[in-house]
N, C-alpha and C positions, 0 to 999 in steps of 0.2 A: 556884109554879114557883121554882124554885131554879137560881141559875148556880153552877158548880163552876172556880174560875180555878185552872190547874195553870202554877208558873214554872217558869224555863231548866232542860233537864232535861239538856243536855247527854252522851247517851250512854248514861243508866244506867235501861237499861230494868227490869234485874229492882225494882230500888226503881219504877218509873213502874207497873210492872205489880200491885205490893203496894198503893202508892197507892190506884192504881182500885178496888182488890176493897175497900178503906175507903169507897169512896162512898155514900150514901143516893143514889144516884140514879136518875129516874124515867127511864129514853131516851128516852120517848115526852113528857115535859111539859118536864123540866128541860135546860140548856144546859153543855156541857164545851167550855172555852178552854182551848188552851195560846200560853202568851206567846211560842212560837219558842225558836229554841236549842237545839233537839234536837240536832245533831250536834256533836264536836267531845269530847275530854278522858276521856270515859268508856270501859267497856271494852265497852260494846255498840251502837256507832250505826248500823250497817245494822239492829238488831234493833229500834231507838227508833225510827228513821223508818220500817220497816215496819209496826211498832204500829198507830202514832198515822196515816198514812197512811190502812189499813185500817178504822179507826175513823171518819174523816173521810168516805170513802166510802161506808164503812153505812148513816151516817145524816146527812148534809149538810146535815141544817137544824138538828140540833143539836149538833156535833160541830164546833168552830171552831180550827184553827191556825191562827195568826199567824206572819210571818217573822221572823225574828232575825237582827241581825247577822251571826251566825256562817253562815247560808243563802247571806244578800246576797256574805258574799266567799267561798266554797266557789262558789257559781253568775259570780261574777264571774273567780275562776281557772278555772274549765271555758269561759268563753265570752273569757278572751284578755283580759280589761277590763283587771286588776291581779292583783297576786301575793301581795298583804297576808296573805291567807289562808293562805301558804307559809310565815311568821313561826311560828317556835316555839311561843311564847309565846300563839296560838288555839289549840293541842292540835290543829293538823291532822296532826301526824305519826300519832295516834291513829287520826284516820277513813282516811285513808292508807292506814295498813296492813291495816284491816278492811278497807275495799273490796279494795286492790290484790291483800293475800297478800305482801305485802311492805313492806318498811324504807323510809323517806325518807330519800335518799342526793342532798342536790345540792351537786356541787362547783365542774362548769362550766356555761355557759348552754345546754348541749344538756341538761342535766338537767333545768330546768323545763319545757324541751318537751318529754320522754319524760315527765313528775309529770302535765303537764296530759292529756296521749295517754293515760295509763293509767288515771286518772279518768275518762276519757271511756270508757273499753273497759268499766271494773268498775259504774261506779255503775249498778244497772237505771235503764232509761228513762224508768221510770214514778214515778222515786222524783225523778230530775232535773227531770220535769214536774210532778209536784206541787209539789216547792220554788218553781218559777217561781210556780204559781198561787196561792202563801200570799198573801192579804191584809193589807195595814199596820197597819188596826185593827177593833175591832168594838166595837158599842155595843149595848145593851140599856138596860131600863129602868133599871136597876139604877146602872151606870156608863158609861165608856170601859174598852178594853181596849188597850194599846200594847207595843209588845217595851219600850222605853227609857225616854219620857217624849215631853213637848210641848213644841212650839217658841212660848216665849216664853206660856205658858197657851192657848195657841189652842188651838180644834179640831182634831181631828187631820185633819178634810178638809181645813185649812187650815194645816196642817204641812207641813214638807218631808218627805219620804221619811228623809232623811239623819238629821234630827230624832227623829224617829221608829225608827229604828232605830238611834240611837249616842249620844242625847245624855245628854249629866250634867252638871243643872246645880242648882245649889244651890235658884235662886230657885223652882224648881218644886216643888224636896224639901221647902222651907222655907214658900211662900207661896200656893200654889197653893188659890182657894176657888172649882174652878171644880166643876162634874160630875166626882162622886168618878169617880178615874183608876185603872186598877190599871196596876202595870206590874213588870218584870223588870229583866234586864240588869244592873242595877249590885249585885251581892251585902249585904243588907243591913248586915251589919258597916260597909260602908266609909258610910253613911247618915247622916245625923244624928241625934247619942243621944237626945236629945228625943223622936223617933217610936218608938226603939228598945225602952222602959221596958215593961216587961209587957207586950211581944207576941208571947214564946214565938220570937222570932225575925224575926218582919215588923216593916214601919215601917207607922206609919197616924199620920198629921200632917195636919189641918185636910184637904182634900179627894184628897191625895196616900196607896196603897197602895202599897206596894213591899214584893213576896212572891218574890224572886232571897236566897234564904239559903243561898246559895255553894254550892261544889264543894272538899270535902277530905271525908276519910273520916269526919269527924264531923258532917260537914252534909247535914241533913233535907233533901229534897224534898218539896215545900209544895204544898199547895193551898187554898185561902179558897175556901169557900161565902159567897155575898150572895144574902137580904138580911141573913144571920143570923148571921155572923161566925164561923163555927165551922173551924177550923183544923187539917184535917189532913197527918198529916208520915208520911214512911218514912224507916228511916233506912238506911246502909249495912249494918248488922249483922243486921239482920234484923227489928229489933225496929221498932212502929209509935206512934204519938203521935195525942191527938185533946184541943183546945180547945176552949170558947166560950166566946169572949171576948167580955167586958160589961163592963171595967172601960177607963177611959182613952177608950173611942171618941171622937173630937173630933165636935161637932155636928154640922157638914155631912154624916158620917158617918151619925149618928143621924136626923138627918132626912132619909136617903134609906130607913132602915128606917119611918121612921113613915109615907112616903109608899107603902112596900111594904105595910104591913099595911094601910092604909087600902084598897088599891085593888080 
């Protein structure tokens, strides 16, 4: 059995959709995570979360999203919480205008109440109540799976939420020899170059994965296979990528494969 971890996809479903058709995967034995962050930036997010939605529901015991930041404040501006999600700078103009069929235009405070009304009117139902039901993390034999990282190397039952889906922090990128973690959120560029050295673009540092290798028109959407490290990419262009990587693994690593072939 093989787990397939797919990072922040952000929008771009025609690359999420090339991805897939790269999988060796079995439906029936093997497991498909995504780390969350499906909406936001891209040019297709009603078509990303229909996807991957659809997918979840076929087959629900082996088909896992996780939430992402970007869910947490799109579901926190439809339910009135805060407006964070309303910031340029999340790409919510993007999903905005997919849903709505219209431009993000706020000048005065009657405009985030007609931003928030109109989200409400466009997003289907059923795509609102999925996001609610996304789980914080999952675990398998394998690893952790988290949008972000851990609070302070804990478990993630014993994480904050907030942890869990926004943190960045060095000591984790850097120190962390708990139960290899895999996680998103932070675009590997900005990571430590240490983990960075011949990984085709992921970090893998003593027990820490991070497979978030950004959003611009030259950056792959990733997916890591465990227990066997093989690393497939799609890129914008068209064109596909496929690794296995065996050099560099730090032990904790390694010895979650030896514990896999033994078992």
């Amino acid at each position: 059995m093989k787990t397939f971890v797919v990072g922040d996809i952000h929008g771009r479903c025609a690359q999420l959709r090339r991805l897939l058709e790269m999988l060796p995967r079995d439906e029936t034995a093997d497991t498909l995570i995504f780390l969350g962050d499906l909406v936001d930036r891209g040019p297709d997010i009603p078509g990303c979360v229909g996807h991957v939605m659809k997918l979840s529901q076929e087959n629900p015991e082996r088909v896992i999203c996780l939430r992402g930041n970007h869910e947490q404040m799109l579901l926190d501006f439809i339910d009135d919480a805060n407006s964070i999600w309303i910031d340029p700078s999340t790409g919510s103009d993007q999903t905005f205008a997919q849903y709505a069929g219209k431009r993000l235009m706020l000048e005065v405070d009657a405009d985030f109440v007609e931003a928030r009304r109109a989200m409400m009117r466009s997003v289907p139902g059923e795509q609102i109540e999925f996001m609610r039901k996304l789980p914080l993390y999952h675990e398998d034999d394998y690893a952790l799976y988290v949008h972000a990282g851990l609070e302070d190397g804990k478990h993630p039952r014993d994480s904050s939420p907030h942890a869990l889906l926004w943190t960045r922090d060095d000591e984790f990128y850097k120190n962390y020899h708990g139960k290899p973690c895999v996680f998103g959120h932070t675009p590997t560029p900005f990571l430590p170059l240490r983990g960075r050295l011949g990984r085709h673009g992921i970090y893998l540092h003593n027990s820490a994965i991070g497979i978030d290798t950004g959003y611009n028109i030259y950056s792959p959407l990733s997916c890591l296979s465990l227990p066997d490290f093989t690393l497939y990419q799609a890129f914008a262009d068209g064109h596909t990528a496929t690794h296995h990587i065996t050099m560099l693994i730090p032990e904790s690593l390694r010895e979650m494969q030896r514990k896999a072939a033994g078992a």
